[in-house]
C-alpha positions in Angstrom: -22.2 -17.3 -74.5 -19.8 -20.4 -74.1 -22.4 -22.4 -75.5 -23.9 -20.7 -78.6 -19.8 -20.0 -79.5 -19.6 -23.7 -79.2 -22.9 -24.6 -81.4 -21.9 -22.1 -84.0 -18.3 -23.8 -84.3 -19.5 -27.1 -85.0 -21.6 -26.0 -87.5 -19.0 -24.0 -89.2 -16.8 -27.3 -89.0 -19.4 -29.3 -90.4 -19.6 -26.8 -93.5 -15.7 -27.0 -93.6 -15.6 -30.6 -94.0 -18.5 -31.0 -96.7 -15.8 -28.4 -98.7 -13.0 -29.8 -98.5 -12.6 -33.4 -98.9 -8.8 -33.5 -98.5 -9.5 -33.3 -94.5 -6.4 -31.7 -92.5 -5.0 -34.6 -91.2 -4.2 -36.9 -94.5 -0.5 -37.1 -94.0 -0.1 -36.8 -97.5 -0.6 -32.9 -97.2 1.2 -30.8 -95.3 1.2 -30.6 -91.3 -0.6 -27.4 -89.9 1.5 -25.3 -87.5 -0.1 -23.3 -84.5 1.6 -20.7 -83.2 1.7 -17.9 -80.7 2.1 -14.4 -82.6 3.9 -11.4 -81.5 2.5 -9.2 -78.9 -0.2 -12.1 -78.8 -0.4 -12.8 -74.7 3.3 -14.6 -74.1 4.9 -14.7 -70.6 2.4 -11.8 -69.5 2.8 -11.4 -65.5 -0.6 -9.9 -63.1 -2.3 -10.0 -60.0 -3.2 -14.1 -58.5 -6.8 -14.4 -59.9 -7.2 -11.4 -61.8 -7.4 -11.0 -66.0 -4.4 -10.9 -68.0 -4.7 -7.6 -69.9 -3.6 -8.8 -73.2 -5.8 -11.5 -74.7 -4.1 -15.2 -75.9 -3.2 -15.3 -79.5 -2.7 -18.3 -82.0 -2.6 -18.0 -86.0 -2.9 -21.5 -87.7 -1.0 -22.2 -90.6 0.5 -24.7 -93.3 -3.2 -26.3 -93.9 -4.0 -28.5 -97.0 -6.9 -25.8 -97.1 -8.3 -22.5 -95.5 -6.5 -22.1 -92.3 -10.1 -20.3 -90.7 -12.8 -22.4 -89.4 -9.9 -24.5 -88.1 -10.8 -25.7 -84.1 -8.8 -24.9 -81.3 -9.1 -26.2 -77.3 -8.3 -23.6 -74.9 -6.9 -25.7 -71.9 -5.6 -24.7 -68.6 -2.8 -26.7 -67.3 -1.2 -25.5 -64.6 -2.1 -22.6 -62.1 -5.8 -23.2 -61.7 -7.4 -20.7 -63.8 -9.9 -20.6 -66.3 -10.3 -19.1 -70.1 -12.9 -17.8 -71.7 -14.0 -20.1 -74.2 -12.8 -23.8 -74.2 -13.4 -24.1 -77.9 -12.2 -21.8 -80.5 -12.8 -21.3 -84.2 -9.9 -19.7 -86.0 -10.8 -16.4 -88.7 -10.0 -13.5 -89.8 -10.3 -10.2 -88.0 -11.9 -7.1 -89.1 -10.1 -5.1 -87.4 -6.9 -4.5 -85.2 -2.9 -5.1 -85.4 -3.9 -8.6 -86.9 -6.6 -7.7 -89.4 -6.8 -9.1 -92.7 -4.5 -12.1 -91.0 -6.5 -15.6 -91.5 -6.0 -18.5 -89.3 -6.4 -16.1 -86.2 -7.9 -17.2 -82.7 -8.1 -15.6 -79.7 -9.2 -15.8 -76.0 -8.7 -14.3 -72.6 -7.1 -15.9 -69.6 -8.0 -15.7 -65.6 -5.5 -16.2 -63.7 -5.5 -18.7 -60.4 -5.5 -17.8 -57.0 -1.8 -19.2 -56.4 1.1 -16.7 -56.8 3.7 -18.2 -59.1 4.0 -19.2 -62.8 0.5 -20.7 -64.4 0.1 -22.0 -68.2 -2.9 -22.2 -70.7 -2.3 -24.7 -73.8 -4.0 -23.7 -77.5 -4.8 -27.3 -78.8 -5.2 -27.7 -82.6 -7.9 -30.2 -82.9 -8.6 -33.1 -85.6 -12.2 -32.6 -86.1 -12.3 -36.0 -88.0 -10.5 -38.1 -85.5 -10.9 -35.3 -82.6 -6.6 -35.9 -81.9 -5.0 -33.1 -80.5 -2.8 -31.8 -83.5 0.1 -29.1 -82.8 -0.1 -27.2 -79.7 1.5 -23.6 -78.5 1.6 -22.9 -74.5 1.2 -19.8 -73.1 3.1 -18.9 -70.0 2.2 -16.0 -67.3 3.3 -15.3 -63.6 0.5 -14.1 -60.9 1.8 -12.0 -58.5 0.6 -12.0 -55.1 -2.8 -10.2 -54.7 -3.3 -7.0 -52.7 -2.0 -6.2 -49.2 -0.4 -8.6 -47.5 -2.0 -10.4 -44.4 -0.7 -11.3 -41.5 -2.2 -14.4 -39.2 -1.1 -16.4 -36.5 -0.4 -20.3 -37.2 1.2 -21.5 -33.6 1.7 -20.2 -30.4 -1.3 -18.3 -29.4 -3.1 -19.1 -25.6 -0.6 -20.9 -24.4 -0.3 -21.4 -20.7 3.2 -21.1 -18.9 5.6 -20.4 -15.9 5.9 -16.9 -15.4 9.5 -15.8 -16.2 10.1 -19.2 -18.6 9.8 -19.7 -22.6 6.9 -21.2 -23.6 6.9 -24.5 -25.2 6.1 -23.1 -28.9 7.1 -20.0 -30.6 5.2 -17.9 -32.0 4.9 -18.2 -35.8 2.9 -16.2 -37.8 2.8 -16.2 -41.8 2.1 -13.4 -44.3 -0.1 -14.3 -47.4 -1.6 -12.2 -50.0 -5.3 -11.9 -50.1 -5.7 -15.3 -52.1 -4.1 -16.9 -49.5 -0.9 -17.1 -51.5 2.8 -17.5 -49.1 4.9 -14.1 -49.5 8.5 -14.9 -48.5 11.3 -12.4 -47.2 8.8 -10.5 -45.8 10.2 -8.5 -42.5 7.9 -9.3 -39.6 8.0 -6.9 -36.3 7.8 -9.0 -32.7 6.5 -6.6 -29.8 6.1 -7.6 -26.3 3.4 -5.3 -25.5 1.6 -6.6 -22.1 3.2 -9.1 -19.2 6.9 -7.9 -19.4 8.6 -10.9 -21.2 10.9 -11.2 -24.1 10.9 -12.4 -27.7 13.0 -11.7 -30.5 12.7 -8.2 -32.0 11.6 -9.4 -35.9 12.1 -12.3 -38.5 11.8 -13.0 -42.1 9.6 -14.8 -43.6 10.6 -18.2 -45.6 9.3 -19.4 -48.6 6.1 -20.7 -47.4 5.4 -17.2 -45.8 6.2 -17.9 -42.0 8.3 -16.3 -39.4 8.7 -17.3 -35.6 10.2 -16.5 -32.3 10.5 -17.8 -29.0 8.7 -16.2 -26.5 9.7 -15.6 -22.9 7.1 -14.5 -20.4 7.4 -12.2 -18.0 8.4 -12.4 -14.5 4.9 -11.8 -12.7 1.9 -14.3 -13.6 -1.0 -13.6 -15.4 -1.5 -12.1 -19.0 1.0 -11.9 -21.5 0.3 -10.4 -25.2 3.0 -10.1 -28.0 2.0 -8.3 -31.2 3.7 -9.3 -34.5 3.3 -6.7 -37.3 4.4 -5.7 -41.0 7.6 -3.9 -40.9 8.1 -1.4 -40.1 4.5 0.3 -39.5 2.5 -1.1 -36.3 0.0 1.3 -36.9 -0.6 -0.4 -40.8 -4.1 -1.4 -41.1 -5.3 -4.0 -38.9 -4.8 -6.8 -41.6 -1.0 -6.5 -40.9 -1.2 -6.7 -37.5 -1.8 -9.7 -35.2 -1.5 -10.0 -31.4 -0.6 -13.5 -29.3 -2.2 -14.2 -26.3 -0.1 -16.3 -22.9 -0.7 -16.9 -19.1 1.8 -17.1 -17.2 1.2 -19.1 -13.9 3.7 -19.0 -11.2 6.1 -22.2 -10.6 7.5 -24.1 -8.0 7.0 -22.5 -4.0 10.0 -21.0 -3.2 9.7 -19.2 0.0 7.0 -17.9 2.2 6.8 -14.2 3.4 4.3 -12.0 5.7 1.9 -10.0 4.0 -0.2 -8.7 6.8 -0.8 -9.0 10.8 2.1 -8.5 12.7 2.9 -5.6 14.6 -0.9 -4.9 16.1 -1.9 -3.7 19.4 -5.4 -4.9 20.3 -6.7 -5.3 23.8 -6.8 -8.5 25.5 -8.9 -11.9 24.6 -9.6 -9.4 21.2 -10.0 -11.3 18.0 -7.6 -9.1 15.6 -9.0 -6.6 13.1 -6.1 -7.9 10.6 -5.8 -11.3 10.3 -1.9 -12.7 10.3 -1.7 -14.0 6.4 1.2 -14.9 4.4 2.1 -15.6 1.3 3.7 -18.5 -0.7 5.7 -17.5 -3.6 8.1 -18.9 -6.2 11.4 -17.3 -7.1 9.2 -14.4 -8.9 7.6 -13.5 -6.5 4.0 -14.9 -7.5 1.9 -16.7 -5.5 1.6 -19.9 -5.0 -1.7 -22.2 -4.7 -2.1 -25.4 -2.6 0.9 -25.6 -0.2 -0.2 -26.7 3.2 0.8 -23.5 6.1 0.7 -24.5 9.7 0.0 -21.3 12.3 1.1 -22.3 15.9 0.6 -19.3 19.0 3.9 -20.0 20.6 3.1 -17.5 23.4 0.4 -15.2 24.8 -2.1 -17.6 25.4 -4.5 -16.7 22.5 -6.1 -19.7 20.1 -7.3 -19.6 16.6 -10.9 -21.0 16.8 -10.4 -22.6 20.2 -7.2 -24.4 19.1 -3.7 -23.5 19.4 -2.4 -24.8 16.1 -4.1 -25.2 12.9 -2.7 -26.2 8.9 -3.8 -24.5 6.1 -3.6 -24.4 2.3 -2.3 -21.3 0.3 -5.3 -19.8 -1.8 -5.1 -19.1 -5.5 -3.2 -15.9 -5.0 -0.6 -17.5 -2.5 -2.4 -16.3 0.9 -2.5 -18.0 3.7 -4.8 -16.3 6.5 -6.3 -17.4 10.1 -8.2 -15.4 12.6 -6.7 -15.0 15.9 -7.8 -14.2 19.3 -5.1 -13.1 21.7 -4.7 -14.6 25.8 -6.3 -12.9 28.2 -2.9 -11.4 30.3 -1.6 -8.3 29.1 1.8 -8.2 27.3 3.3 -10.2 24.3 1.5 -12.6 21.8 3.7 -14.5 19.3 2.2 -16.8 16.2 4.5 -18.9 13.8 3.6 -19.5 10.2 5.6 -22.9 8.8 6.1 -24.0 5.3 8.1 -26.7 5.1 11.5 -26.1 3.0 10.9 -22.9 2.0 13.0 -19.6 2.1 11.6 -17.5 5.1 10.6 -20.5 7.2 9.0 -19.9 9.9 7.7 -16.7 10.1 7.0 -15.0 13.5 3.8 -12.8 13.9 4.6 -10.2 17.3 1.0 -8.4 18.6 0.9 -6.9 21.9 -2.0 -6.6 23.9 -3.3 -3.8 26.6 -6.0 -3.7 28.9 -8.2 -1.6 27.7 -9.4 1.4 29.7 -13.0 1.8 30.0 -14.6 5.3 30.5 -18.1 5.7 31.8 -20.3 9.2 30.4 -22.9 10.2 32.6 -24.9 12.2 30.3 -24.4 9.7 27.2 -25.4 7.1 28.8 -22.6 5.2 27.3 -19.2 3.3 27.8 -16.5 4.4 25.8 -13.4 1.6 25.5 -9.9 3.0 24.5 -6.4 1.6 23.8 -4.8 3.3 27.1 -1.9 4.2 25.2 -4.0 6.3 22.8 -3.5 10.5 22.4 -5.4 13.1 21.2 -8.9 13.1 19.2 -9.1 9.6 20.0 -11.8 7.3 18.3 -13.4 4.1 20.5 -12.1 1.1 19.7 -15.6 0.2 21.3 -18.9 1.6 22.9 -21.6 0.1 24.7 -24.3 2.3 24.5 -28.4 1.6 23.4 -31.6 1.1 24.7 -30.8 -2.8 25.2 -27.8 -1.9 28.0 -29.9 -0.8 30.0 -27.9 2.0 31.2 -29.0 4.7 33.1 -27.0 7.5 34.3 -23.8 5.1 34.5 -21.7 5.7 38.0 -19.1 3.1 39.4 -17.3 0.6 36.9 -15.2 -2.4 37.0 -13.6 -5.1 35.2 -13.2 -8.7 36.6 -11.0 -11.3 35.7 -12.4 -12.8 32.8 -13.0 -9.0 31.5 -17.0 -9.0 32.4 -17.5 -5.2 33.1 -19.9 -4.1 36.2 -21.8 -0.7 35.9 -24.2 1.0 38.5 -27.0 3.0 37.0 -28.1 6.0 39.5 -31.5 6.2 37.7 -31.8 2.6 37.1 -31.6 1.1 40.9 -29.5 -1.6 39.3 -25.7 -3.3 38.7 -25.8 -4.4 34.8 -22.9 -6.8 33.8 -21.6 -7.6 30.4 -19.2 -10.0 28.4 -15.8 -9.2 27.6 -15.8 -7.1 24.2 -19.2 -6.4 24.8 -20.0 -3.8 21.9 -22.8 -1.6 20.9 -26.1 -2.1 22.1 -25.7 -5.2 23.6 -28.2 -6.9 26.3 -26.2 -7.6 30.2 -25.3 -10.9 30.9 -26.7 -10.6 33.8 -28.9 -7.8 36.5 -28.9 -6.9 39.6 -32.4 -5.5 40.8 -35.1 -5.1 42.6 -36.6 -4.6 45.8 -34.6 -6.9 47.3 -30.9 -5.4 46.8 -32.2 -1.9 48.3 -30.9 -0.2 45.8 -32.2 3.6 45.6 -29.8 5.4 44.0 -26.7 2.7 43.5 -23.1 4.7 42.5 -19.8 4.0 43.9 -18.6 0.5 43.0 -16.3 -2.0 43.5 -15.2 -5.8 44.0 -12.7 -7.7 46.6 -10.1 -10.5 46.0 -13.2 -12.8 45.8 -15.3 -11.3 44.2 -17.7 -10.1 46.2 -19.6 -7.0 45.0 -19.7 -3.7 47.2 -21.7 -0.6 45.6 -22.7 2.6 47.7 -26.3 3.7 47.8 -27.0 7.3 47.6 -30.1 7.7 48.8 -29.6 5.2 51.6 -25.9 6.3 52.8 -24.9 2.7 52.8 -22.7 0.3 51.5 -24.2 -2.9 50.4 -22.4 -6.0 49.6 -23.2 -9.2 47.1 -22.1 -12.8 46.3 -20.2 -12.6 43.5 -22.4 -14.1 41.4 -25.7 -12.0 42.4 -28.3 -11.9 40.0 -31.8 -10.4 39.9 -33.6 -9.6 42.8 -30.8 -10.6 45.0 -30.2 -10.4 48.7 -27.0 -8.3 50.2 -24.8 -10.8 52.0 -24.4 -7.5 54.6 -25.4 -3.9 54.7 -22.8 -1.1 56.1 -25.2 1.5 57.4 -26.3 3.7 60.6 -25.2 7.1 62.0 -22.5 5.3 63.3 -20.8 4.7 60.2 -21.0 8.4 59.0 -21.5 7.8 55.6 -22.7 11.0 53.7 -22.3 10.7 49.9 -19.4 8.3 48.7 -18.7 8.6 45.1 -15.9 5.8 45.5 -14.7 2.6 47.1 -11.8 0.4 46.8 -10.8 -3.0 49.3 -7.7 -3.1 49.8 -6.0 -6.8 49.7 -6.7 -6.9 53.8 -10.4 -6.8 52.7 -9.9 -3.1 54.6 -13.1 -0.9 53.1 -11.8 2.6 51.7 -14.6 5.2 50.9 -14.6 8.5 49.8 -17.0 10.4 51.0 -17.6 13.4 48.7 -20.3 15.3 50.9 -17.8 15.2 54.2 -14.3 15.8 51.9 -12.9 12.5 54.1 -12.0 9.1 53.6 -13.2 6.4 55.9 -11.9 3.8 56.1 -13.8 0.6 57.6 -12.4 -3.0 58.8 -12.8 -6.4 56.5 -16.0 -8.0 56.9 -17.9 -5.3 59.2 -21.4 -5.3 58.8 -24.4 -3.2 60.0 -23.6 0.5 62.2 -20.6 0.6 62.2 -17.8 3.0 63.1 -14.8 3.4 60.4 -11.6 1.6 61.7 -10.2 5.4 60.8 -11.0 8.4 58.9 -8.3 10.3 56.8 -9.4 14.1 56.4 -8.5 17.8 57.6 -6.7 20.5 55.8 -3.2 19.3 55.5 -5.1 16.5 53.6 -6.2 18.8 50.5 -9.4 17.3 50.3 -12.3 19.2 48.5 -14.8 16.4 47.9 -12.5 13.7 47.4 -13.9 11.7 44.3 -12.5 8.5 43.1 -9.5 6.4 45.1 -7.0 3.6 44.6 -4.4 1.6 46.3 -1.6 0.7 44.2 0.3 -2.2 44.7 2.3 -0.8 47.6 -0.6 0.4 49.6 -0.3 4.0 48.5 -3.6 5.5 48.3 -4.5 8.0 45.3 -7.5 9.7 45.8 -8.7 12.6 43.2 -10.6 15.8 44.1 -13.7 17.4 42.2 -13.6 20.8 43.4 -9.5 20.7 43.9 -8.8 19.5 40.7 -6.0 17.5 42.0 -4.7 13.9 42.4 -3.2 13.6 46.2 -1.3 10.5 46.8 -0.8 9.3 50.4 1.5 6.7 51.9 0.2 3.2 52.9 -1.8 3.5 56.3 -2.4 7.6 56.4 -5.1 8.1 59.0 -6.6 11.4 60.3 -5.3 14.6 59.3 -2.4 13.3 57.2 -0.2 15.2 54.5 -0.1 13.7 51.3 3.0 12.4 49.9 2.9 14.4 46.7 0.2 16.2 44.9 -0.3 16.7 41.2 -2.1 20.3 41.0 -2.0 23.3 38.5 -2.6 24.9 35.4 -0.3 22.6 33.6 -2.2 19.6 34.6 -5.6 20.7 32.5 -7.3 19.2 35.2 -10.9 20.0 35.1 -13.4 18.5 37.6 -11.0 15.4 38.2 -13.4 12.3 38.7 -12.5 9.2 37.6 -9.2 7.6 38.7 -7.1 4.8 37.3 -3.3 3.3 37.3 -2.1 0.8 34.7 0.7 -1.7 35.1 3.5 0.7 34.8 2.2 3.1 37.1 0.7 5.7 34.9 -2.1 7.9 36.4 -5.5 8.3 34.2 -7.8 11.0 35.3 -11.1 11.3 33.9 -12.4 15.0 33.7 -15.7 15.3 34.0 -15.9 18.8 32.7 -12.6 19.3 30.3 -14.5 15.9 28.2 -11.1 14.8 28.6 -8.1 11.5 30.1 -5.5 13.4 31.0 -2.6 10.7 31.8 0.4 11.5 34.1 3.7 9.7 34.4 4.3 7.2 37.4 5.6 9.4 40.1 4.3 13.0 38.8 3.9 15.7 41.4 3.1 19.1 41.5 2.2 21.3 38.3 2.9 18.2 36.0 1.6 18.6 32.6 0.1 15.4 31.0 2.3 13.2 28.8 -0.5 12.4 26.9 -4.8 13.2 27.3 -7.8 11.6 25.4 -9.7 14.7 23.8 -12.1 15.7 20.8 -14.7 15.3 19.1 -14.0 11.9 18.3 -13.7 10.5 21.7 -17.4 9.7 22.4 -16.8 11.5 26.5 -19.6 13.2 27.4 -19.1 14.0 31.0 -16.7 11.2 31.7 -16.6 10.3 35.1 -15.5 7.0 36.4 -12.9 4.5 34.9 -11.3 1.1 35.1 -8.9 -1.2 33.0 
């Protein structure tokens, strides 16, 4: 349209000039005026790059001849709009306020895309020369255009100490949709993730920004601050804006536990929580890369083999090693060091028990327990599956480097496993075969060197091993013949004299035979007759001062008798009656502080008795439930 207005204003000039041979420009004649007439488009105001409503306006005047056909440039010169024609030939309109009115042109004017005050120059031109002749200026002011928008300029993902100002604030500016600044603009700062701080709004200055210094919070990690029109966070999205920031923790400050101390667990166990500690800074956030040195400072135990190992804090701040306690009962101690920090050292404390091992008949199984255990009890291990080889389990014990010894009735065999054997795991070793004559091995037990002594059943003999028997092995010596009156022992003990005690179920007696006797021989004495309370004496021990505690199967009862009892002897106190919940008493053992264990083989129950308990003594604590594992407990061992 631009260009056929254009074609059909030179023409018309043309024509104009062959008409008037005086020309506009002689400076004889008068000089032309241009100017802007009322109403005709001055100092309009409207949206940055939309239409002014009212269209631009010029009437030439003061010609030497007919003020229409007269050419006017249409220039923009500020603002960065546009017009709608460049060129313009003046006329008369039809119609309208400025009908009938000659020297008239008109245009329309876009405004730029930059808020503020813009201009559009009406240029009279010389169409001989092609000089610009007077000139009128039109004057408008864009507003900003639409909504304003808010985005971020500085500040966003920056990475900092927890608890500290970040090195920039956050600035943000607020434009119109052009892109145009809006200043004094009230801007809304939220902290809304991470805890910090921040100022609560700001204004915007001239070029449309606002800031504030941001604080992080206290405790690492993600930080978000949202920055928002006032006074309406939930404007559309365009007016809202949200920062990002990590905080990472500073400088190590001090070291505390986080996990490990306290435990029981039983002895040469590898913990089930490792110690661990943590390094923090004065936040309390972790800390990654500072060098921890663990030391076991008593106890005996060793982390991997070694008894001090350094190292380095992970990327939360832990610090972790495994630890397997000594093999003596009683106190284990661990230090943790950091150098210079708050909290330094700090002492792990784990105690550790023998654990008391239960063999079930009818399970076929070994149930472990932490002696000072109560009620519905779980494990804290069992051996049990077709690679034990157990079989009908009978006599147990423990040596000192916690290797366990079973005799299987049905199995005509001693099976021996590592310390914290577990599950269905293989015997280090077997003791089998035609050999041993084994036919029916049960009661069990070992002397100060080792040596192993197990009863046979079938055989009525006691049959003793090297301590390191294995296979098919040969006894070193065989107790057996009438002589020795051996019946059906269900337990043995040697006494630190190497003095044999055996309690011979069938004939409700002990006998008892001298160290090192092999072959028919007599016992050196025989404890039995009614003042002894025997009915089929079970399982026995000898405590450390020689007394003798012997429990009874049919009597549920524990009699205790005073270092060398022979014959027909009265026990020195008996633990028997309804409050004891014995049941079938079997299985016998004492721990370091004297406390009786008695396994029951019918109640599926430990009762446990304090160190000295006589008469109708109820338990101060028993091992019983579903959760237990006993099946027909019978004897025990720690």
């Amino acid at each position: 349209m631009r260009r056929q207005f254009w074609s059909y204003s030179m023409v018309a000039l043309a024509l104009g000039l062959a008409c008037d041979g005086e020309g506009i420009t002689n400076p004889a004649l008068r000089v032309p005026t241009l100017s802007i007439v009322s109403g005709g488009g001055e100092n309009q105001t409207g949206v940055a790059g939309s239409t002014l409503p009212l269209p631009l306006i010029v009437q030439v005047s003061g010609t030497s001849g007919s003020t229409n056909g007269q050419i006017l440039n249409f220039v923009v010169t500020s603002g960065g709009g546009s017009v709608f024609a460049n060129v313009v030939m003046t006329g008369t309109p039809k119609s309208g306020p400025y009908s009938k009115m000659s020297g008239i042109a008109q245009n329309t004017w876009t405004l730029g895309d930059s808020a503020g005050p813009q201009t559009v120059e009406a240029r009279l031109i010389d169409p001989l020369t092609g000089a610009t002749l007077p000139q009128a200026v039109f004057h408008a002011t864009a507003a900003p255009a639409g909504n304003a928008i808010l985005t971020i300029l500085s500040g966003d993902k920056q990475t900092g100490v927890a608890g500290a100002a970040l090195h920039d604030s956050a600035r943000v500016r607020v434009t119109d949709k052009l892109g145009n600044p809006l200043a004094a603009v009230r801007v809304t700062f939220t902290v809304a993730t991470g805890g910090g701080s921040s100022a609560s709004g700001a204004v915007t200055a001239q070029d449309g920004t606002a800031s504030t210094p941001w604080l992080l919070g206290r405790t690492a990690g993600a930080n978000t601050l949202t920055a928002y029109l006032c006074c309406d966070p939930a404007s559309p999205s365009a007016s809202l804006v949200t920062l990002t920031a990590t905080g990472i923790a500073g400088a190590a400050s001090q070291i505390v536990s986080v996990s490990g101390d306290g435990q029981r667990a039983p002895l040469g166990a590898s913990l089930p929580i490792a110690p661990a500690v943590q390094i923090r800074d004065v936040n309390g956030n972790g800390v990654a890369g500072v060098a921890v040195t663990f030391t076991v400072t008593s106890g005996g135990g060793t982390m991997g083999g070694i008894t001090s190992v350094t190292t380095l804090s992970d990327l939360v701040g832990k610090a972790s090693v495994g630890w397997t306690l000594g093999t003596a009962p009683g106190p284990n101690t661990l230090r943790a060091t950091a150098l210079g920090l708050t909290g330094s050292p700090v002492i792990f404390g784990v105690s550790s028990f023998t654990p008391l091992y239960v063999e079930n008949q009818d399970a076929n199984s070994i149930t472990v327990y932490d002696p000072e255990g109560n009620g519905n009890l779980t494990p804290i291990r069992t051996i049990v599956g077709p690679n034990t080889g157990l079989s009908v389990p009978g006599g147990i014990v423990r040596d000192s480097l916690g290797q366990l010894y079973i005799t299987n009735y049905t199995g005509n065999s001693i099976t021996i496993y590592p310390a914290g054997a577990d599950g269905n795991t293989s015997p280090i070793r077997t003791i089998t075969g035609p050999n041993t004559g084994f036919s029916r091995p049960l009661a069990l037990t070992r002397d100060g060197s080792g040596q192993i002594y197990i009863y046979d059943y079938a055989t009525h003999s006691i049959i003793v091993f090297a301590a390191n028997a294995n296979g098919n092995a040969s006894p070193l010596r065989t107790i057996s013949g009438p002589n020795t009156a051996l019946d059906g022992v269900s337990g043995l003990q040697v006494s630190a004299t190497g003095e044999i005690y055996a309690a011979d179920q069938n004939a409700g007696n002990i006998k008892v035979f001298a160290a090192g006797v092999n072959g028919d021989v007599a016992p050196a004495r025989i404890i039995g007759g009614s003042n002894t309370f025997f009915l089929q004496p079970t399982s026995l021990l000898l405590d450390a001062a020689g007394q003798l505690y012997v429990t009874t199967f049919t009597g549920n009862s524990v009699v205790v008798f005073a270092p060398g009892a022979n014959g027909n002897a009265s026990p020195v106190r008996i633990i028997n009656g309804a409050s004891t919940q014995m049941r079938t008493a079997t299985g016998l053992a004492l721990d370091g502080a004297g406390n009786i264990y008695v396994a029951n083989y019918n109640g599926q129950s430990i009762t446990v008795y304090a160190p000295g308990a006589s008469g109708d003594a109820a338990p101060i604590r028993q091992i019983i439930g579903a959760n237990t594992g006993l099946t027909s407990p019978g004897w025990m061992t720690f």
